[in-house]
C-alpha positions as CSV (number, residue, x, y, z in Angstrom):
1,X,-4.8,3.8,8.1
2,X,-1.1,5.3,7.6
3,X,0.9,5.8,10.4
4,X,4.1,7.8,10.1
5,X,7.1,7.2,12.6
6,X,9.7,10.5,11.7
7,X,13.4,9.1,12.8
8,X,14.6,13.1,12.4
9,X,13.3,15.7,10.0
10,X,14.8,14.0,7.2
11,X,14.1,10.2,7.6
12,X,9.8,9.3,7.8
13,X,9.1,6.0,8.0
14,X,5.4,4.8,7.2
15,X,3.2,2.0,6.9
16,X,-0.6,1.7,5.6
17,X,-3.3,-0.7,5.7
18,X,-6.6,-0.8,3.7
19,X,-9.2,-3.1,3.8
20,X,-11.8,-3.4,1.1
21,X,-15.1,-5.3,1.7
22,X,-18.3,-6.4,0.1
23,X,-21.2,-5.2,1.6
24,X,-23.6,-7.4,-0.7
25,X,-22.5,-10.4,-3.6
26,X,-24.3,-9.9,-6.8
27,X,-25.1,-13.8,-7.4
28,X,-27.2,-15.6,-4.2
29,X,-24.9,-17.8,-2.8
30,X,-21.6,-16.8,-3.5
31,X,-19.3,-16.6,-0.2
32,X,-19.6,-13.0,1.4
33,X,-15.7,-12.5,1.4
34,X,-15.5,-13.0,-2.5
35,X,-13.8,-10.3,-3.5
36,X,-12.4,-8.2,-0.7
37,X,-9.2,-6.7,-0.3
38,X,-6.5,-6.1,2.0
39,X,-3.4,-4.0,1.6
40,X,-0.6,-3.5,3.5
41,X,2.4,-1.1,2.2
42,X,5.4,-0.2,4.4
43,X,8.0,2.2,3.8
44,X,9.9,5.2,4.1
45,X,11.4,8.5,3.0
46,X,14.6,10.2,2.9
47,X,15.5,13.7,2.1
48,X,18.8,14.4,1.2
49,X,18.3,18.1,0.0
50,X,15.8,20.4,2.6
51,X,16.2,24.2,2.1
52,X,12.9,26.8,2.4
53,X,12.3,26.9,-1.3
54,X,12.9,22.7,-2.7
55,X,13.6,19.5,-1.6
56,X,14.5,16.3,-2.8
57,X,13.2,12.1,-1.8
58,X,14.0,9.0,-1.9
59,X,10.7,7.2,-1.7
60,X,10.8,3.7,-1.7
61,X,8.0,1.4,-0.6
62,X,7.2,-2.3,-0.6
63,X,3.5,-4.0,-1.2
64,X,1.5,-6.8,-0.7
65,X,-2.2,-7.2,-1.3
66,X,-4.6,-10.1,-1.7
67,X,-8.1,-10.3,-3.2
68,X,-10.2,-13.2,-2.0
69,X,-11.6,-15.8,-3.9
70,X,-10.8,-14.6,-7.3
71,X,-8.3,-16.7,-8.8
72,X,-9.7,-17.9,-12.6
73,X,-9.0,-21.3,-12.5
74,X,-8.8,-22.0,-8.7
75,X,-11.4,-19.6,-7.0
76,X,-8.6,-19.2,-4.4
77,X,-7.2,-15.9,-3.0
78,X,-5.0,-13.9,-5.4
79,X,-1.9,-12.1,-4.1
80,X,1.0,-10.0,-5.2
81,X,3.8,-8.2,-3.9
82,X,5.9,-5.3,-5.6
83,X,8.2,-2.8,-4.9
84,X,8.3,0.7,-5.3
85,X,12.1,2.7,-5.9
86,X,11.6,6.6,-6.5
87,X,12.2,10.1,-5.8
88,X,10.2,13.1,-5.1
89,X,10.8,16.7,-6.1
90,X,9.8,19.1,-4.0
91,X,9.8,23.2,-5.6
């Protein structure tokens, strides 16, 4: 799912979610959730430079996901964050 909110035609701010499940575990008795995912990104983009023929973006973007149970040592939930700085050329 990825909404997109635009502030005015050069300004979109956006957000997505994904979820990632196991429908079946390939060992009998291991938790049903081992192993899903969830994802959640927000962010936005900013054009600078709009004309008919190119364009220009500042795309920047920030992260977090977590996958249960699959820690080596722990068997807890692994999670990250990370951030994303870029631009976007558009001809």
């Amino acid at each position: 799912m990825e909404p997109h909110f635009t502030v005015n035609p050069q300004f979109v701010v956006f957000g997505r979610s994904e979820w990632v499940r196991m429908s079946q575990q390939a060992l009998p008795g291991t938790p049903s959730n081992f192993g899903d995912i969830d994802n959640y990104v927000v962010g936005y983009r900013w054009y600078p430079i709009m004309t008919s023929r190119a364009g220009f973006a500042f795309h920047n973007e920030y992260s977090w996901i977590r996958q249960r149970g699959t820690s080596p040592v722990t068997a807890t939930d692994l999670t990250s964050n990370s951030l994303f700085f870029g631009f976007d050329f558009d001809f």
